[in-house]
C-alpha positions as CSV (number, residue, x, y, z in Angstrom):
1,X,0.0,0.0,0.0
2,X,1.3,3.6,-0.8
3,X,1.5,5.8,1.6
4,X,0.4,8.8,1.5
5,X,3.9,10.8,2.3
6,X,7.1,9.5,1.4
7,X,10.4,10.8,2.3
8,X,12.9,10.6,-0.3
9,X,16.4,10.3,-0.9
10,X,16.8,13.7,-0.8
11,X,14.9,14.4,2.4
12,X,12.0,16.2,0.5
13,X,8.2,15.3,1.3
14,X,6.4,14.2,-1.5
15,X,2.7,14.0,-0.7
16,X,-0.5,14.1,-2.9
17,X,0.2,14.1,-6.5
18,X,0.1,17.9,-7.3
19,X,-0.3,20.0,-10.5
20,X,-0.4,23.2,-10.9
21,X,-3.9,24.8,-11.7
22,X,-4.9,26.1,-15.1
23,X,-4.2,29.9,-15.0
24,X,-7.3,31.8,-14.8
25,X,-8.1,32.9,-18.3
26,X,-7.7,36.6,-18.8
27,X,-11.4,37.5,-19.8
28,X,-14.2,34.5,-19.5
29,X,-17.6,35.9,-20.4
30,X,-19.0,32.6,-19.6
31,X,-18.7,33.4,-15.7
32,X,-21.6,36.1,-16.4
33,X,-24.0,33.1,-16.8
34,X,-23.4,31.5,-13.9
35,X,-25.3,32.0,-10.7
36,X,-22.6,31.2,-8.7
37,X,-20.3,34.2,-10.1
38,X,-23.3,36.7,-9.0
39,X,-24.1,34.5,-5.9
40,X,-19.8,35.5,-5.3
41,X,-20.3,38.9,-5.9
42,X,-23.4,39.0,-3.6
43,X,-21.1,37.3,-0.6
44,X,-18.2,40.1,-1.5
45,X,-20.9,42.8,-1.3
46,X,-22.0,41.8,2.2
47,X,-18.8,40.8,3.6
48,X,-17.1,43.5,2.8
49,X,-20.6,45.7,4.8
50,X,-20.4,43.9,7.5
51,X,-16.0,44.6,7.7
52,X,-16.6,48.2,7.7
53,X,-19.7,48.6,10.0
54,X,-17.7,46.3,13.0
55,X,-14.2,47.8,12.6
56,X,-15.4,51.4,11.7
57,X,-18.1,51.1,14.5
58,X,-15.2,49.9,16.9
59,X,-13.3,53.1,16.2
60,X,-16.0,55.5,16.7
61,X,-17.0,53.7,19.9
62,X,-12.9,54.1,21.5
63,X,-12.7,57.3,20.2
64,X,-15.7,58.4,22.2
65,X,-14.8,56.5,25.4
66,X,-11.2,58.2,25.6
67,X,-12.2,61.3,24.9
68,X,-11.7,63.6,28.6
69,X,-13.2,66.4,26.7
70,X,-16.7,64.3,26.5
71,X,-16.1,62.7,30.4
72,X,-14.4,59.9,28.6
73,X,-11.8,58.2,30.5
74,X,-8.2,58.2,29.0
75,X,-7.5,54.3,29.0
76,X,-10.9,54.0,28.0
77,X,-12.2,52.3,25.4
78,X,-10.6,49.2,23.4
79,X,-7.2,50.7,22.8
80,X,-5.0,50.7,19.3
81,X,-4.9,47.0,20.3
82,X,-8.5,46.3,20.6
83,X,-9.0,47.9,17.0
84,X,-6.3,45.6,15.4
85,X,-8.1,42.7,17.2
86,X,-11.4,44.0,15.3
87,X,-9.8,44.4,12.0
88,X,-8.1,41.1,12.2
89,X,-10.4,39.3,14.0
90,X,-13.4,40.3,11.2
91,X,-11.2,39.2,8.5
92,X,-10.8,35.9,9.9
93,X,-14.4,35.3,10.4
94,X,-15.2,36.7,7.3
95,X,-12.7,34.5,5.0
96,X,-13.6,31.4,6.9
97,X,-17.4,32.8,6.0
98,X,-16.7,33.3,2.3
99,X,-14.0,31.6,0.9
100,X,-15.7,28.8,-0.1
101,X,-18.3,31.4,-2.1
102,X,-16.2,33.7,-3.4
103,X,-12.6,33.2,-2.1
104,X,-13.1,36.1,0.1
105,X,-11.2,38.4,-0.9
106,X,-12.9,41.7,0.7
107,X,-10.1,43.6,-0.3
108,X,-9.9,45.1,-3.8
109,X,-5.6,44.5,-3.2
110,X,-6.0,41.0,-2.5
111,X,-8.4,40.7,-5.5
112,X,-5.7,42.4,-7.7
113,X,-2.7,40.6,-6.8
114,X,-4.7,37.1,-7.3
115,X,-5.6,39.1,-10.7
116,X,-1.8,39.2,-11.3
117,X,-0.9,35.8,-10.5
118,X,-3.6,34.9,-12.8
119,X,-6.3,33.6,-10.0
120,X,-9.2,35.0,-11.2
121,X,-10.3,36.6,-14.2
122,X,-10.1,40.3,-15.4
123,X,-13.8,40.4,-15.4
124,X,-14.1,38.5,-11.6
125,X,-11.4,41.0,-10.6
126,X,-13.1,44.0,-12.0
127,X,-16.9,42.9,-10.1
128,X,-15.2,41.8,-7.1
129,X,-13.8,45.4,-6.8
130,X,-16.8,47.0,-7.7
131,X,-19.2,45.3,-5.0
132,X,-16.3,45.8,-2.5
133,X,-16.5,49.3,-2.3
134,X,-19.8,49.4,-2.8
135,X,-20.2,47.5,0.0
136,X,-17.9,49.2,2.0
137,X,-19.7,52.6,1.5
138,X,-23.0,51.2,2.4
139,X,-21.2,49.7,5.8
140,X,-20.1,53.1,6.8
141,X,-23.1,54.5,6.2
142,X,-24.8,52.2,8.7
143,X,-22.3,53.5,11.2
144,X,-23.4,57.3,10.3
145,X,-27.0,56.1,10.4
146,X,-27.2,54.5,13.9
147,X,-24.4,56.9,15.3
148,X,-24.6,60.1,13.5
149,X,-23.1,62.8,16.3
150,X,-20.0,60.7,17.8
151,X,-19.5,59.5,13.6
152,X,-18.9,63.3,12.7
153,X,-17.2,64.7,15.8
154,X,-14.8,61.3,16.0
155,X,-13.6,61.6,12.3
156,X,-16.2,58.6,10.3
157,X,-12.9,56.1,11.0
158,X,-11.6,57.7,8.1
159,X,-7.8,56.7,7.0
160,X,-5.4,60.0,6.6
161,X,-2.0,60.6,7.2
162,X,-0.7,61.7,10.7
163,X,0.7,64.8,11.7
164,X,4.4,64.4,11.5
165,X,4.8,62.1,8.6
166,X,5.4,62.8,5.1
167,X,3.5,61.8,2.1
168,X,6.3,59.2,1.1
169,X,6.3,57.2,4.8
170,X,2.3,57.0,4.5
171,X,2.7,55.6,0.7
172,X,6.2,53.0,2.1
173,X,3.3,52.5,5.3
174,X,0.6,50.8,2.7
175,X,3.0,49.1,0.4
176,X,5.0,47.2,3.5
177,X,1.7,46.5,5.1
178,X,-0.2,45.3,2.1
179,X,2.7,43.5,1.3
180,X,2.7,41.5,4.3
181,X,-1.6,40.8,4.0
182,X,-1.1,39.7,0.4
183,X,1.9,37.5,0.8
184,X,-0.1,35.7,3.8
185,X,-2.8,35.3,1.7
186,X,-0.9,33.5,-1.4
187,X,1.0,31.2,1.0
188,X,-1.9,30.5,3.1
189,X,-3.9,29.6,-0.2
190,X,-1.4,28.0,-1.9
191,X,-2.7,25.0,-3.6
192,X,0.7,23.1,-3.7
193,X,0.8,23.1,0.0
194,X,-3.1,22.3,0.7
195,X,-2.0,19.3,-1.5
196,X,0.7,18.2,1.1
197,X,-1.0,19.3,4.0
198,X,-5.4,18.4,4.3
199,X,-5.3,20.8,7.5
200,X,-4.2,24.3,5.7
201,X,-7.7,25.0,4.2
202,X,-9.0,24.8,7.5
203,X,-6.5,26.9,9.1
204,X,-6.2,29.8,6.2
205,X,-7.9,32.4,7.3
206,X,-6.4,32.3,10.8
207,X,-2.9,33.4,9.5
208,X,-4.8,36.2,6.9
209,X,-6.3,37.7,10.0
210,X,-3.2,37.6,12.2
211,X,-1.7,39.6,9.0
212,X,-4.3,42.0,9.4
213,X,-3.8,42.5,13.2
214,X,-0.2,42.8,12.8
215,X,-0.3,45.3,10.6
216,X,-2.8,47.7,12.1
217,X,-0.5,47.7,15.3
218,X,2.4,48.8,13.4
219,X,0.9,51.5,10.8
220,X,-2.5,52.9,12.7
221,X,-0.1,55.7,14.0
222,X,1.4,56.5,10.7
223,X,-2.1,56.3,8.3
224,X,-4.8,54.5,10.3
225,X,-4.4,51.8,8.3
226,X,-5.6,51.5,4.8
227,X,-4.3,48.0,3.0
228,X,-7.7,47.7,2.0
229,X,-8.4,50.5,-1.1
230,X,-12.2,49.3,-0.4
231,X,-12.4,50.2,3.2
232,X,-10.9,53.7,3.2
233,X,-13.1,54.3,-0.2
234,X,-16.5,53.5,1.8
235,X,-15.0,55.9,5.3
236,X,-13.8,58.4,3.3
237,X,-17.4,58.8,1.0
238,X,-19.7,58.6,3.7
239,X,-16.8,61.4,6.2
240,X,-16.7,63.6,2.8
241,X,-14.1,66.0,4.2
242,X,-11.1,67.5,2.9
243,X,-7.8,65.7,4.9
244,X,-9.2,61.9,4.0
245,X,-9.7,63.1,0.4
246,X,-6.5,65.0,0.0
247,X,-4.5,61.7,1.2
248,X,-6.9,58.9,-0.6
249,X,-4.4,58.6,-3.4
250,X,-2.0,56.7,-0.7
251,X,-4.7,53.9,0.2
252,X,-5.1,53.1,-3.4
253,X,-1.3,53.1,-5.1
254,X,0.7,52.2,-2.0
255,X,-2.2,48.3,-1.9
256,X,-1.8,48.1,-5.3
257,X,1.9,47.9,-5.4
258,X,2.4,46.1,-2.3
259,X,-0.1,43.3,-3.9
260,X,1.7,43.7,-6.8
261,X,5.4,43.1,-5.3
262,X,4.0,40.6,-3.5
263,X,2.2,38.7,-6.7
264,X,5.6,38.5,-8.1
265,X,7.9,37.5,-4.7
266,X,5.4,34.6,-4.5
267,X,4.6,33.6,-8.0
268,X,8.3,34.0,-9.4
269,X,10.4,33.7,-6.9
270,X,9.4,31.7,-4.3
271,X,7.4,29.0,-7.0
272,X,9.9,29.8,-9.4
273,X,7.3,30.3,-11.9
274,X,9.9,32.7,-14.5
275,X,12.2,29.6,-14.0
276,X,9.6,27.0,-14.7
277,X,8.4,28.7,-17.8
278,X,12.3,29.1,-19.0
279,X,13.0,25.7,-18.4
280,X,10.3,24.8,-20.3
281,X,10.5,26.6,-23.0
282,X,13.9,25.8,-23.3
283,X,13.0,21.9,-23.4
284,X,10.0,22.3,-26.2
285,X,12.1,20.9,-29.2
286,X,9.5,22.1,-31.5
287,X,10.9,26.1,-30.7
């Protein structure tokens, strides 16, 4: 009988046979007959509601517990630390919610480096994006609906850059901490390594969202933490004021290159995939 890991000669694991998956094809208009694509778009949509009400709720509700001004206490409230927990404890719920839907992504970043690594489709990516920060805005807007005074006096949880930093360390802020979400999510999802091991899909989300709390600790002092374009889109329409909008640019360029950078560190580097495709056009004897 087989079994099902061997160790060879080398001292290498060799599981499950493995193969690498089809890339996705660049535009598939077939996907817009399918229920399941709009049924993904539909669990993108309300994840993506339900991130931004929590998180931005969570916010509003230390902001307004540690303010003295208001007879708030000054260690009142959740803390920096008790907003990362909400950040990155909603994404793990949320991606253990969705991911069999959708993949949940419920970041337009994530969605874009998976578009780069040739995951999904241009026309998935595109959607995804789209009922992301649509969702996002309408999740907000709860927050302004059921808290309207503390949402406008404690800044609508929009993301902006921090007195004392330049443009530049806001924009290398995003990138590194985008970075690290997107890198977590490609090794975490890696279907070479749910091959080998049956327990990673279980466990995936659980390293995404400890990304996501990592990350706010280090950057909320610097930008508030954007990584998510989708997020500071919805805080910054429903807020509508001048310092969220003057910064936006950083929470869109800085996720999309730190997805990008790590699309490629993953992809081509750590899988090798420019070598793989060298070696094997170098071995087709009909080129």
């Amino acid at each position: 009988m087989t079994k099902d890991l061997e160790v060879t000669e080398r001292g290498s694991f060799s599981g499950k046979d493995y193969h690498d998956p089809p890339p996705a094809p660049l535009i598939d208009a077939e996907e817009l007959t399918k229920w399941s694509f709009y049924r993904a778009l539909i669990a993108e949509f309300i994840a993506t509601l339900l991130f931004l009400y929590i998180t931005v709720l969570t916010v509003i509700g230390y902001k307004s517990q540690s303010d003295t001004k208001a007879g708030g206490d000054i260690c009142g409230g959740v803390g920096i630390l008790g907003i990362a927990w909400a950040f990155g404890g909603m994404i793990f719920i949320l991606v253990y919610c969705t991911a069999g839907i959708s993949g949940g992504h419920i970041n337009p970043a994530v969605t874009f480096g998976l578009f780069l690594a040739r995951k999904v489709s241009l026309i998935r990516a595109i959607l995804y994006m789209v009922a992301q920060c649509l969702g996002a805005i309408c999740g907000v807007g709860l927050v302004k609906a059921f808290q309207t005074s503390l949402y406008v006096r404690y800044g609508g949880g929009a993301n902006s850059l921090a007195d004392g930093y330049s443009k530049g360390t806001g924009l290398g802020a995003e990138i590194i901490g985008t970075f690290v979400l997107v890198y977590t999510v490609f090794s975490a999802t890696d279907p070479k390594r749910n091959a080998r091991d049956s327990h990673v899909p279980v466990l995936a989300p659980l390293p995404i969202g400890f990304a996501v709390f990592m990350v706010h600790l280090a950057t909320i002092p610097v930008t508030g933490t954007g990584i998510n374009p989708a997020r500071s889109l919805g805080a910054a329409v429903i807020y509508n004021k001048d310092k969220p909008w003057d910064d936006h640019w950083i929470f869109w360029v800085g996720p999309f290159i730190g997805a990008a950078i790590a699309a490629f560190y993953h992809q081509f580097i750590l899988r090798a995939g420019a070598v793989k495709a060298l070696g094997s056009f170098r071995s087709n004897p009909n080129v």
